[in-house]
Structure formats: C-alpha cells, structure tokens
Backbone as a chain_set.jsonl record, in Angstrom:
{"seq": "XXXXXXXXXXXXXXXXXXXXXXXXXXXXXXXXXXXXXXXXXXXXXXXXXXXXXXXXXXXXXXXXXXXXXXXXXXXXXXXXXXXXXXXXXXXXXXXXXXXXXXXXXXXXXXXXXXXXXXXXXXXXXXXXXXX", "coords": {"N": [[-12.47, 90.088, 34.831], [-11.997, 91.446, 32.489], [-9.002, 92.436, 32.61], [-8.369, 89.743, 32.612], [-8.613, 89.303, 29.928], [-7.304, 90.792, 28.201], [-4.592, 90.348, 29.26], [-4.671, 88.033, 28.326], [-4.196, 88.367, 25.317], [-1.661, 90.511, 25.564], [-0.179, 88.075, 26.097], [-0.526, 86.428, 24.043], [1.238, 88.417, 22.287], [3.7, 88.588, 23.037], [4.166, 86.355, 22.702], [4.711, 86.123, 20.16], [6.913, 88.102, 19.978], [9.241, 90.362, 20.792], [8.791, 92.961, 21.948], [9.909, 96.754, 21.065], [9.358, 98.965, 22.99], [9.242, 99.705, 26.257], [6.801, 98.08, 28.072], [3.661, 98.019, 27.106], [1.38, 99.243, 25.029], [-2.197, 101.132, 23.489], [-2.243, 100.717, 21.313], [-0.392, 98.334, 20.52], [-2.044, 96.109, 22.134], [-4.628, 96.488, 20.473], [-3.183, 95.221, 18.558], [-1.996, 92.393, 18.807], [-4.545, 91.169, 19.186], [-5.468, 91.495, 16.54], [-3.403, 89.983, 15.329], [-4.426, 87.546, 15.241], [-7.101, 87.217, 14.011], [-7.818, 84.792, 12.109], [-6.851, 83.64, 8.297], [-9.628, 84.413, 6.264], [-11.352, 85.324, 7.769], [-13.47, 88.033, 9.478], [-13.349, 91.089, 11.131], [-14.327, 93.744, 13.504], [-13.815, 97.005, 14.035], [-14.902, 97.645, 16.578], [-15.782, 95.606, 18.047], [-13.345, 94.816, 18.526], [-12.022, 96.664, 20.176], [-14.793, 96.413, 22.126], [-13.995, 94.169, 23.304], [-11.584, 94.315, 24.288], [-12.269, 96.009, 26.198], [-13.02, 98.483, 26.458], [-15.206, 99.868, 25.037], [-15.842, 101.982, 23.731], [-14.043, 103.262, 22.326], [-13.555, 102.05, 19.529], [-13.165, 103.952, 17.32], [-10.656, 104.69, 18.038], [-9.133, 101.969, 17.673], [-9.263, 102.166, 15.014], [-7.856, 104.173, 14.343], [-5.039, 102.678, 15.111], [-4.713, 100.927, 13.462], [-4.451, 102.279, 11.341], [-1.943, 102.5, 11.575], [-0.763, 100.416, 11.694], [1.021, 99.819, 9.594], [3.546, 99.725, 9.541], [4.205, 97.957, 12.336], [5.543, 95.919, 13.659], [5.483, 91.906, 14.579], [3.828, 92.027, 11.536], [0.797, 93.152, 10.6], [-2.492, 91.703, 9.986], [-4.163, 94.497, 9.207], [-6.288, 94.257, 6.9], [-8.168, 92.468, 7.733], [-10.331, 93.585, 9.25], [-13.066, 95.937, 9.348], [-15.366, 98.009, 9.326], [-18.554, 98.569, 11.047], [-20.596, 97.212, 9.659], [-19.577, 95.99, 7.497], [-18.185, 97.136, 5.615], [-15.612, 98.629, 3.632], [-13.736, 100.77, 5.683], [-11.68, 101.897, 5.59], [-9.887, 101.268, 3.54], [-8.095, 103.368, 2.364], [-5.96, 103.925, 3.84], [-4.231, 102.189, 2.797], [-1.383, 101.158, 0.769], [-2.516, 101.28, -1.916], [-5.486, 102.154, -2.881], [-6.861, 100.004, -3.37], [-6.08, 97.501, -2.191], [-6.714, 96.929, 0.155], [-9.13, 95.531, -0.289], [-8.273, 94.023, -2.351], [-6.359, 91.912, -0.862], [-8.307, 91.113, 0.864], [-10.023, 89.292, -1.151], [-8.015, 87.66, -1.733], [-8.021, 85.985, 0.221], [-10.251, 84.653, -0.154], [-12.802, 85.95, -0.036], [-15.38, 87.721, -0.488], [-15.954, 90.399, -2.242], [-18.422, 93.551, -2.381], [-19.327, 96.429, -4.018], [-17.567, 97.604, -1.924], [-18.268, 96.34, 0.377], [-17.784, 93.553, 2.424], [-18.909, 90.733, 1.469], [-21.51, 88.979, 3.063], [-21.124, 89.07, 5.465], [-21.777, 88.661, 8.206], [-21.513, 85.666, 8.442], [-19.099, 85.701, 8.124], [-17.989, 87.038, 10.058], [-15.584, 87.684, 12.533], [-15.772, 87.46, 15.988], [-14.14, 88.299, 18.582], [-14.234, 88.556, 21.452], [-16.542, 86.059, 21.816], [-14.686, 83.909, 20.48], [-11.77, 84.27, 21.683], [-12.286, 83.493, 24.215], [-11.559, 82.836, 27.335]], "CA": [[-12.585, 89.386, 33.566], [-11.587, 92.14, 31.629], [-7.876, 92.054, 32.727], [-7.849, 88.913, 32.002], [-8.82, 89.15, 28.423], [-6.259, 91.83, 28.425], [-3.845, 89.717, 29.813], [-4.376, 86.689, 27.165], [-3.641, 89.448, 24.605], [-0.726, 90.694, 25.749], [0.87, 87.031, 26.051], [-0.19, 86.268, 22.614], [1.766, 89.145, 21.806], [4.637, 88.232, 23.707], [4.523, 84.935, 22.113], [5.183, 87.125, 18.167], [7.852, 88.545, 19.438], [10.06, 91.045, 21.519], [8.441, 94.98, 21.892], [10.966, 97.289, 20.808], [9.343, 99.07, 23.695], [8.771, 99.133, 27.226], [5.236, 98.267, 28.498], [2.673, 97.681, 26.409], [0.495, 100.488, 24.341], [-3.266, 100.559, 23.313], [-1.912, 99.714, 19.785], [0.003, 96.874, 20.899], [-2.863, 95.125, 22.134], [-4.674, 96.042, 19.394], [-2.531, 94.582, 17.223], [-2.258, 91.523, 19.483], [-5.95, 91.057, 18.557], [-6.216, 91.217, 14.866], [-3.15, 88.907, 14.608], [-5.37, 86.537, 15.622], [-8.163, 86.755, 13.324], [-7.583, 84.024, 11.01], [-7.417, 83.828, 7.115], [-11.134, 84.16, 5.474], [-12.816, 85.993, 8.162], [-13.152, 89.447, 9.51], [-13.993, 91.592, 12.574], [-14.808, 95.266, 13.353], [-13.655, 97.916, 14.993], [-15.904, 97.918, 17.74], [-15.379, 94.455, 18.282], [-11.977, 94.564, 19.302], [-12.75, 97.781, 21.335], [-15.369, 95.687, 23.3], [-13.168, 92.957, 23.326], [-10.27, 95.292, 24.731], [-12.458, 96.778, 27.448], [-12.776, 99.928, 25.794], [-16.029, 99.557, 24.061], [-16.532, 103.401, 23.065], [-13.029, 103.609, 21.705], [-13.581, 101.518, 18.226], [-12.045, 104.951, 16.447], [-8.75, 104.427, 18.634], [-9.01, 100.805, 16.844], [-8.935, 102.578, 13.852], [-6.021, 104.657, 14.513], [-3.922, 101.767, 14.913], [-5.159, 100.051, 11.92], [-3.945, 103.026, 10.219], [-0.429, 103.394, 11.902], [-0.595, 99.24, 11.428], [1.541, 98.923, 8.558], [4.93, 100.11, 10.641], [4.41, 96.867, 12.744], [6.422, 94.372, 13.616], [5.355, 91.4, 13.109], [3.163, 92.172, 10.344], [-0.866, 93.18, 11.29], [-3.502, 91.419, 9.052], [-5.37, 95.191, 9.248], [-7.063, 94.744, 5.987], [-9.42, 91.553, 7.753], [-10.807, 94.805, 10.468], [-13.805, 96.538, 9.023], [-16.518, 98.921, 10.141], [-19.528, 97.508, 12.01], [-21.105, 96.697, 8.462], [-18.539, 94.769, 6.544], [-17.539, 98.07, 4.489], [-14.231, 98.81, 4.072], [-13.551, 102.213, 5.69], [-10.039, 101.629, 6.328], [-8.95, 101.317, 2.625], [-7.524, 104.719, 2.105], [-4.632, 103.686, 4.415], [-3.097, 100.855, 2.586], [-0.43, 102.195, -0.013], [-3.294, 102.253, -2.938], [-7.392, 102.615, -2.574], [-7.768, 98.856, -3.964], [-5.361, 97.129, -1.706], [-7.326, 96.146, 1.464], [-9.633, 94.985, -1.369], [-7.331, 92.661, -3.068], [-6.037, 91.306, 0.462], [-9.771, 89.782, 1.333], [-9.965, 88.511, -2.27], [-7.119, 86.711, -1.798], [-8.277, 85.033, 1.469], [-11.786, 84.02, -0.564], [-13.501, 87.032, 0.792], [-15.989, 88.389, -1.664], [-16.37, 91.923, -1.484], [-18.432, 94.34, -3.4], [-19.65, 98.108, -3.51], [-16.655, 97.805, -0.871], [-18.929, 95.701, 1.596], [-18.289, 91.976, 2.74], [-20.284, 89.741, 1.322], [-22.037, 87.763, 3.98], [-20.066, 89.221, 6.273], [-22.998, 87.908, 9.348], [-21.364, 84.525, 8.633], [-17.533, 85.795, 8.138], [-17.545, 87.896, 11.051], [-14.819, 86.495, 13.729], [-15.568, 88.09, 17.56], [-12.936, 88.47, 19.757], [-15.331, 87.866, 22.52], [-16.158, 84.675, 21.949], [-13.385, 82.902, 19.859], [-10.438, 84.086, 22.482], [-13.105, 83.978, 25.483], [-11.09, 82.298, 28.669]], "C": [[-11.862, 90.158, 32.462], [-9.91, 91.938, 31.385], [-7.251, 90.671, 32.241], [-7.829, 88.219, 30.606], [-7.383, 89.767, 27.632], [-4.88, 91.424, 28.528], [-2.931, 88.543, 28.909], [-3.537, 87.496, 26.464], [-2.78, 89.499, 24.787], [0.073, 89.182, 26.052], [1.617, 86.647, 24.731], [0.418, 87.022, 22.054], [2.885, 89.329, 22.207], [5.248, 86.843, 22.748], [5.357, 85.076, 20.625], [6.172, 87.602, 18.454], [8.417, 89.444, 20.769], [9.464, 92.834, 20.883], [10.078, 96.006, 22.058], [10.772, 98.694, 22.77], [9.144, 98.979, 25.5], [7.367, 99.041, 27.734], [4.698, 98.315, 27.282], [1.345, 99.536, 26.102], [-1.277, 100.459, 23.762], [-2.983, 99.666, 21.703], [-1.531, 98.765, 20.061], [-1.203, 96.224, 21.112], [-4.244, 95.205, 21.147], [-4.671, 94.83, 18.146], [-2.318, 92.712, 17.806], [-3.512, 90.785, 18.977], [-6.109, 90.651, 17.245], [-4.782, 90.384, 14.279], [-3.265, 87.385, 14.525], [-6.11, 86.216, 14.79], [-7.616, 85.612, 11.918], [-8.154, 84.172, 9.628], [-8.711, 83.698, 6.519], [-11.877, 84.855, 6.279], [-12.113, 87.82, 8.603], [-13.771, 89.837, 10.484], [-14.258, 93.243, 12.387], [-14.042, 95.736, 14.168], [-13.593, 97.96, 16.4], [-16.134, 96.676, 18.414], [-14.023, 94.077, 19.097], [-11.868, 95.545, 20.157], [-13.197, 97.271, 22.633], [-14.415, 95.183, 23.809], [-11.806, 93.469, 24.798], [-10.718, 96.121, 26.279], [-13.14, 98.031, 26.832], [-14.233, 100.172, 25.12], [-16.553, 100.811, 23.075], [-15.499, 103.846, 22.652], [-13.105, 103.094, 20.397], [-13.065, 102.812, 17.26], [-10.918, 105.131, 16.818], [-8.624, 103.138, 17.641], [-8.896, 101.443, 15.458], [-7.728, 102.979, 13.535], [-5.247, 103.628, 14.398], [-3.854, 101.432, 14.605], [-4.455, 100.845, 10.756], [-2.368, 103.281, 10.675], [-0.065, 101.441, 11.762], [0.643, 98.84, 10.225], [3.008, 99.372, 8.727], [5.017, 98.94, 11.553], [4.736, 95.705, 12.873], [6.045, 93.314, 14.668], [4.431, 92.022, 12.246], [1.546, 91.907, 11.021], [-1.859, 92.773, 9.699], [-4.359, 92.979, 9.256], [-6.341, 94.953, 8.274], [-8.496, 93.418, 6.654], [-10.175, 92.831, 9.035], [-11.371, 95.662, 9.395], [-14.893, 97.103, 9.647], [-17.877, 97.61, 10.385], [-20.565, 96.853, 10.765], [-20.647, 96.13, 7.171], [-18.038, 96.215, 5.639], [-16.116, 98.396, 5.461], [-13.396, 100.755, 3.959], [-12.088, 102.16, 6.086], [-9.399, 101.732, 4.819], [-8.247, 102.455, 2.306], [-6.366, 104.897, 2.89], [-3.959, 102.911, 3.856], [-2.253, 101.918, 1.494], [-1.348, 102.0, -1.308], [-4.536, 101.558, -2.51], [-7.828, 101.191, -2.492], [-6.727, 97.842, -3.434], [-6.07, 96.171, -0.91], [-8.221, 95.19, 0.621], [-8.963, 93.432, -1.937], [-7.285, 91.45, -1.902], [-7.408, 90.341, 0.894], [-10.072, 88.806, 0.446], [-9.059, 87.412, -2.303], [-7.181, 85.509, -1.072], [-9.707, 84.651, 0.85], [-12.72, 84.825, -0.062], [-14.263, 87.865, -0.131], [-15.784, 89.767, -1.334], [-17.315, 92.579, -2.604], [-19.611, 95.574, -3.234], [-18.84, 98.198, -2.04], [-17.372, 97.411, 0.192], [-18.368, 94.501, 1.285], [-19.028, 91.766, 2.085], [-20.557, 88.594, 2.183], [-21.08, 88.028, 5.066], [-20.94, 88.937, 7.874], [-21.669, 86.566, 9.636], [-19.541, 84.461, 8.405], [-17.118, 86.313, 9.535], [-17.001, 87.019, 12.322], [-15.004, 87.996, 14.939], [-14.737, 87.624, 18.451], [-13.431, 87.809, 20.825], [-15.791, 86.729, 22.885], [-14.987, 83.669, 21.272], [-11.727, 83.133, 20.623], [-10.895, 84.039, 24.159], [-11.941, 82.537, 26.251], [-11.586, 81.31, 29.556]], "O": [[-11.198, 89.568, 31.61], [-9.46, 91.45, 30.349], [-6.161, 90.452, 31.713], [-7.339, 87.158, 30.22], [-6.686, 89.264, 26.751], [-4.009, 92.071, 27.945], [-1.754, 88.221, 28.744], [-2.334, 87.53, 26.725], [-2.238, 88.501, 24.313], [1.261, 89.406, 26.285], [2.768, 86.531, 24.309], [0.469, 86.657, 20.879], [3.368, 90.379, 21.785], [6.359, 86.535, 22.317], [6.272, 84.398, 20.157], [6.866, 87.808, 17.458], [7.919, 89.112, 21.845], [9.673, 93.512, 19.877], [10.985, 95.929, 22.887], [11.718, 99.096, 23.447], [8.839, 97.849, 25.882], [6.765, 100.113, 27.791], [5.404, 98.705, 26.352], [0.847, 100.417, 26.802], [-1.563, 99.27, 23.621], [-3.33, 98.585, 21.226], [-2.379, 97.887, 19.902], [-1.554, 95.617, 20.1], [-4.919, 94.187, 21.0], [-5.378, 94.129, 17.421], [-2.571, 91.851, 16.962], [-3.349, 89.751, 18.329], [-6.746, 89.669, 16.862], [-4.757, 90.077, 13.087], [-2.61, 86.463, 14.037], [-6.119, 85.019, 14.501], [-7.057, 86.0, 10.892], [-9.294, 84.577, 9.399], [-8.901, 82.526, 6.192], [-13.005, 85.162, 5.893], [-11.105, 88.47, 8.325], [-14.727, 89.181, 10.898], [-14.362, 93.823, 11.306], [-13.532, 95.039, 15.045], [-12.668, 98.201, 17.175], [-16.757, 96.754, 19.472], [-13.815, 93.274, 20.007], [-11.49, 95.096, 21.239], [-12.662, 97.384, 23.736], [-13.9, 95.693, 24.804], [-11.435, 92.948, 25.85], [-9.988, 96.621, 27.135], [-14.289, 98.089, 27.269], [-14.063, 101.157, 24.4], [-17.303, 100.769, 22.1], [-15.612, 105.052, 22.431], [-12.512, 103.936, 19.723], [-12.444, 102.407, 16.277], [-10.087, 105.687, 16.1], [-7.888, 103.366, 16.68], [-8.096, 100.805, 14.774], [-6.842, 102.505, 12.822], [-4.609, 103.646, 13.345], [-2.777, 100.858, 14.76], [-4.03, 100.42, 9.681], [-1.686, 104.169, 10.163], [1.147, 101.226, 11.74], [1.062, 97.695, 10.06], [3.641, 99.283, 7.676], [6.218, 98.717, 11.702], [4.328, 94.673, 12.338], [6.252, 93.72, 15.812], [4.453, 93.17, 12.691], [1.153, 90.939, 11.671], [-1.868, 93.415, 8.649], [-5.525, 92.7, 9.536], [-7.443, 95.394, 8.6], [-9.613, 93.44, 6.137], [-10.607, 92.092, 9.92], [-10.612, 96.158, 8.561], [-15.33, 96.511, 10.635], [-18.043, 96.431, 10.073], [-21.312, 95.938, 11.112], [-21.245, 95.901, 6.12], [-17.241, 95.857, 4.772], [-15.707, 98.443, 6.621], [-12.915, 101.493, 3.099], [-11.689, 102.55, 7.183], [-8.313, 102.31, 4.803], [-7.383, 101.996, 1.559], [-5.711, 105.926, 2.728], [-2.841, 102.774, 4.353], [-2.427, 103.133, 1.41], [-0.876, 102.779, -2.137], [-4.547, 100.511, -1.862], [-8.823, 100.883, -1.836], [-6.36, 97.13, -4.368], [-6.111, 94.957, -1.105], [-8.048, 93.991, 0.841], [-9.233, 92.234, -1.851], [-7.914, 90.392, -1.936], [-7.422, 89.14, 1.163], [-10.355, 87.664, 0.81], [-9.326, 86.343, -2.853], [-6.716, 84.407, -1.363], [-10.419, 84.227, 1.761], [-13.647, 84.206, 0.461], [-13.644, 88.83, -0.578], [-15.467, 90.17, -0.215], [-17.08, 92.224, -3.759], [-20.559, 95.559, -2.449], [-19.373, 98.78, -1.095], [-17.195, 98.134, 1.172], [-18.322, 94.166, 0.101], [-19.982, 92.531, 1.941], [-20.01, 87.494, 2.104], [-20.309, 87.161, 5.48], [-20.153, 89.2, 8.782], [-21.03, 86.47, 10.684], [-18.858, 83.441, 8.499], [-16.039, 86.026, 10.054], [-17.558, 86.103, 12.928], [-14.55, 89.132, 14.802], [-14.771, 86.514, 18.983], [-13.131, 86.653, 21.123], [-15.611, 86.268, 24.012], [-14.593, 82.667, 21.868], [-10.737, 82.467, 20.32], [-10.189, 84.394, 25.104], [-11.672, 81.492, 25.658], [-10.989, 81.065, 30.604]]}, "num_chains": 1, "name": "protein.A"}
C-alpha cells in the first residue's frame, strides 16, 4: 500500500514537470505532496511523513519545506504547519511575516501565529489522495 501511495506521488510529480535529476529524492516527493494541498487549507508535517511512509521523519518534512523555495515548480510550503496549526516554518520564507501573509491571502485566518480552526482546514494526505 505504501508503495503505492508513493508511487501516486511520484506520478503527480512527473505530471509538474521534468526532474533536473535522476531518480527521485525524499524532497521530491515531499514536494509532490504539498503541491497538492489546495488553496485555503493546510496540513502538517507529520502528515505528509505518515502519508510518505516515513511517519517518524516529519522533521525531514521540514527540511524540505525549508530548502522548498529553490523548487521547481513552485512548493505552496507556507500551507505545511506543525501538528497544531502554528507556524513553525516562518523563519524560512525571505521575511518572519511572509508565510503569514500567504494563508491570509488564501482566507486563512491566523493569529498568535496559529490557524484558526485549523481541525476544519486541515487537508490529510491520507485520505484526500488515498487510492
């Protein structure tokens, strides 16, 4: 099952485009992942981790959230937040109040740097690309 979650992934990421390299990387599918999540909602970490197989890696998901903005095509990272809607990731975008803006823009409340209602925003990998 896993492989073949794995599998989807890597098509849909086939489908965006041509890898400058060969074979496929954990970032790549990653990134595969979160250019999925559609405008207005938001996922975690540890979510796409599971999702990925991986389920005790969600700080590798980070990493590549933070090396995300070198990617081609273009990675929605700022909808990928910690397992409680806060946004521990902002300190990577190019200023503090960035990732911020980016959810605002998609109708995404935010505040004291949490989601708001993020229960009923939250998009899982798991089930919404389930096979």
């Amino acid at each position: 099952m896993r492989n073949k979650k794995k599998q989807a992934t890597r098509n849909k990421a086939q489908e965006e485009g041509p890898k400058k390299e060969k074979g496929y990387t954990f970032f790549e599918d990653v990134y595969g992942v979160v250019r999925q999540i559609p405008k207005g909602r938001v996922t975690s970490y540890g979510a796409i981790a599971s999702y990925l197989g991986t389920k005790l890696s969600a700080r590798m998901v980070g990493w590549a959230m933070n090396a995300a903005h070198s990617a081609k095509p273009k990675v929605p990272a700022h909808r990928v937040v910690n397992r409680n809607g806060m946004l521990t990731g902002k300190h990577h975008f190019a200023t503090p109040t960035l990732m911020e803006e980016l959810l605002k823009k998609e109708k995404i409340e935010v505040k004291k740097e949490t989601v708001v209602d993020f229960e009923n925003l939250f998009w899982d990998p798991s089930i919404e690309l389930s096979l």
